[in-house]
N, C-alpha and C positions, 0 to 999 in steps of 0.2 A: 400643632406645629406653629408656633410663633413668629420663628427667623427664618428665613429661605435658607435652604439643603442643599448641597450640593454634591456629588454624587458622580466616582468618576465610571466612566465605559470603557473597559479593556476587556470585558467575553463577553460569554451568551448570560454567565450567572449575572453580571450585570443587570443586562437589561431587564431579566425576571424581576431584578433587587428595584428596580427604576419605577418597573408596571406596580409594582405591587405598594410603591413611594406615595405614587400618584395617585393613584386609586385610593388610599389613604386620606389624602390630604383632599382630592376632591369631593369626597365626603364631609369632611369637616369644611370645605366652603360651602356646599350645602348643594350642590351641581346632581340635578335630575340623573336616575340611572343611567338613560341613555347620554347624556350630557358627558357622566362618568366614562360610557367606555368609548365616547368619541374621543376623549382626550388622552385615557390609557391605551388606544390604537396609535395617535398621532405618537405618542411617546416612543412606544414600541418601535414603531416604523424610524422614527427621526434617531432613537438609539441605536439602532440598528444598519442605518445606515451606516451612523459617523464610524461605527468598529467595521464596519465591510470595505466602504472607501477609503477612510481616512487611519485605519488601524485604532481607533481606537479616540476617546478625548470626555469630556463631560457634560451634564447637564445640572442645572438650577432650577430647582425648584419652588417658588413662591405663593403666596396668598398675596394679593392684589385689590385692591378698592377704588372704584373710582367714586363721582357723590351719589350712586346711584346704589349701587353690588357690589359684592365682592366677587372673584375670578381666583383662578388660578393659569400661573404664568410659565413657562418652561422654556428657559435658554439652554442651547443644546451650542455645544463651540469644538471643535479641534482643530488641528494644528496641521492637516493634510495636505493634501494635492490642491484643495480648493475647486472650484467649479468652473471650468471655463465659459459653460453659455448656460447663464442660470435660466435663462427663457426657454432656454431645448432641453432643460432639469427638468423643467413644469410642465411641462406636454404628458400628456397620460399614453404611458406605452413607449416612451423614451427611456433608455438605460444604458449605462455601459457596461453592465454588468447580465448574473443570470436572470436576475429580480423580474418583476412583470411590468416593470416602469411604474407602480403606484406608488412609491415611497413618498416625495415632496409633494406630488399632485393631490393624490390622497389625502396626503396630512393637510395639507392647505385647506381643502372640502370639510374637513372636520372640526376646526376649530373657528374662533369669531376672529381675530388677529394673525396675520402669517406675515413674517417679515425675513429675510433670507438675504445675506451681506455674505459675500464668498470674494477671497481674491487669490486667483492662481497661485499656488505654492507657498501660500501664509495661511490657508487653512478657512473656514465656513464658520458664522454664528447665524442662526436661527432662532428667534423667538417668538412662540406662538403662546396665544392667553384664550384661554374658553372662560365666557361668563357665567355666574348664575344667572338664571331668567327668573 
């Protein structure tokens, strides 16, 4: 994969279609197996949210380099409710939902970069980058 993907989330086939993108393409960056399903969990989970809360929206998928390695990057964006207190998002065990509160916290624990811009009723972007080591 050359050009970042993009890839939209409206079901459950989705996200299979998402996990199975990523897991792909973290492969060809060259990211340790566990490296791999830390980052096809964080997708899972971050796909999954945006179709639970926010009905649905998409993710990006990229190869990434800095002077150092290359990574793999993943902007996950919709068009939702957006998040009113992103700091009570990130608490483990926090939800508004049936979920177990690990989605964001979670996802955050598993990757090297987590960045999370939400504004009430415009919708959440997210992007998170796992490096090669």
């Amino acid at each position: 994969m050359t050009s970042p993907s993009e890839l939209p989330i409206s079901g459950n086939s989705d996200v299979v279609l998402i996990r199975q993108q990523v897991r792909t393409v973290a492969v060809e960056v060259g990211l340790s197996l566990v490296d791999q399903t830390k980052i096809v969990t964080a997708a899972s989970e971050l796909a999954r949210n945006a179709l639970v809360y926010a009905g649905g929206g998409r993710v990006r998928i990229e190869i990434v380099h800095n002077n150092v390695r290359a990574g793999l990057r993943l902007t996950v964006s919709d068009d939702g409710p957006g998040i009113p207190d992103i700091d009570q998002a990130l608490v483990d065990g926090w939800t508004t939902g049936n979920g177990l509160g690990l989605g964001l916290s979670g996802s955050r624990r598993l990757v090297d970069e987590f960045d999370l811009r939400s504004v009430p009723g415009e919708g959440t972007l997210i992007t998170v980058t796992k490096w090669a080591r």
